[in-house]
NULUMTI-890248 format. One record per residue: residue number from 1; y negated, x negated, z negated of N, C-alpha, C in turn. Coordinates in steps of 0.2 Angstrom, whole numbers, always signed. Each point is the difference from the previous one (the first is absolute). Example, Ala and Ser with C-alpha at 12.3 -4.5 7.8 and 13.67 -1.06 7.14 Angstrom:
(node 1; (+28; -66; -39); (-6; +4; +0); (-6; -4; +0))
(node 2; (-5; +2; +4); (-6; -4; -1); (-5; +4; -3))
This chain:
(node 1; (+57; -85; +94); (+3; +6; -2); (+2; +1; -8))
(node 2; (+2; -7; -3); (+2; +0; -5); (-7; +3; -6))
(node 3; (-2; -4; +4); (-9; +1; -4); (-3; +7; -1))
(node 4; (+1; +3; +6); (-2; +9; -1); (+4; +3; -5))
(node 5; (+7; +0; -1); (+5; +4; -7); (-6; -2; -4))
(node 6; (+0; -7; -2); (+0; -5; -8); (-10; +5; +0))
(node 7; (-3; +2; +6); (-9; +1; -1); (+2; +8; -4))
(node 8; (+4; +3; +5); (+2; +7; -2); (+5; +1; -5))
(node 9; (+4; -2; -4); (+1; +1; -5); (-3; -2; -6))
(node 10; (-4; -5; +3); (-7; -1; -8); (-5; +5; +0))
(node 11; (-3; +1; +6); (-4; +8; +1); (+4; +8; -4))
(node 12; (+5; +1; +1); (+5; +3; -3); (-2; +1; -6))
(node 13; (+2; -7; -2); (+1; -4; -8); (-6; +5; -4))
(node 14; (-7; -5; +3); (-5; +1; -1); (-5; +8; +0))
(node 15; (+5; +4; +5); (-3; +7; +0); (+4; +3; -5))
(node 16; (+6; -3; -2); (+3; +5; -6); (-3; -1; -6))
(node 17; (-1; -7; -2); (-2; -1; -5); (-10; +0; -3))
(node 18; (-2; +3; +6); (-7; +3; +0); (+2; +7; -2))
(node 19; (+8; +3; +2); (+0; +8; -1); (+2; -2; -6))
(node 20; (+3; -3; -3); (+4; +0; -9); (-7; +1; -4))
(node 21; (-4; -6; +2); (-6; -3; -4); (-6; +8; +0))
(node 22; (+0; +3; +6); (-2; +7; -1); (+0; +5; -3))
(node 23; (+9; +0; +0); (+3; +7; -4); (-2; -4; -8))
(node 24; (+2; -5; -2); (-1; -3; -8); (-10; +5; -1))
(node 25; (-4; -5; +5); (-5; +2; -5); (-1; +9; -1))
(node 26; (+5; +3; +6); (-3; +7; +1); (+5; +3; -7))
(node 27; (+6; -4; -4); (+2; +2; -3); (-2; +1; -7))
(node 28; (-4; -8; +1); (-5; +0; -8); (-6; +2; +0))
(node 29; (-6; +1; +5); (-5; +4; +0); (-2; +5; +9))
(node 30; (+5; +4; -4); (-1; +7; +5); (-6; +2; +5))
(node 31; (-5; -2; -3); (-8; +5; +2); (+2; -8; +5))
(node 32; (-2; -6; -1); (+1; -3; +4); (+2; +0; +9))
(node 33; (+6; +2; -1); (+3; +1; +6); (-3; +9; +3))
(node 34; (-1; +4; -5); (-4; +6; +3); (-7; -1; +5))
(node 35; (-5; -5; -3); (-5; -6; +3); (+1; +0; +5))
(node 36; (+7; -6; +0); (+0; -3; +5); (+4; +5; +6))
(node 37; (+3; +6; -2); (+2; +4; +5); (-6; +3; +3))
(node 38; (-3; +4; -4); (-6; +3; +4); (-4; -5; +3))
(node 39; (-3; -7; -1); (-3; -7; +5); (+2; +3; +7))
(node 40; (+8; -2; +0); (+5; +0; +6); (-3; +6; +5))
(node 41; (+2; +7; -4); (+0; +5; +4); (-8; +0; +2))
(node 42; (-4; -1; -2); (-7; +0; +3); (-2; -6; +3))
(node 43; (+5; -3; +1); (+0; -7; +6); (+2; +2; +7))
(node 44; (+5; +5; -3); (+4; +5; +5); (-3; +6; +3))
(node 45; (-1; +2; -3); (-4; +8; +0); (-6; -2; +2))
């Protein structure tokens, strides 16, 4: 039981700090993250 918190708060961890590392690049190069936005949506769409 103890092991499940400790997997899911590193997953947590790890999903936030994939969203930080995100927003940075999309902070310093814009068209980048526009890229990678339209990628998504025609992954989706």
């Amino acid at each position: 039981m103890i092991m499940t918190t400790r997997v899911l708060r590193i997953m947590g961890a790890a999903t936030l700090a994939a969203a930080l590392v995100l927003g940075f690049i999309g902070y310093l190069q814009p068209g980048f993250m526009v890229d990678l936005t339209n990628m998504v949506l025609a992954w989706c769409g």
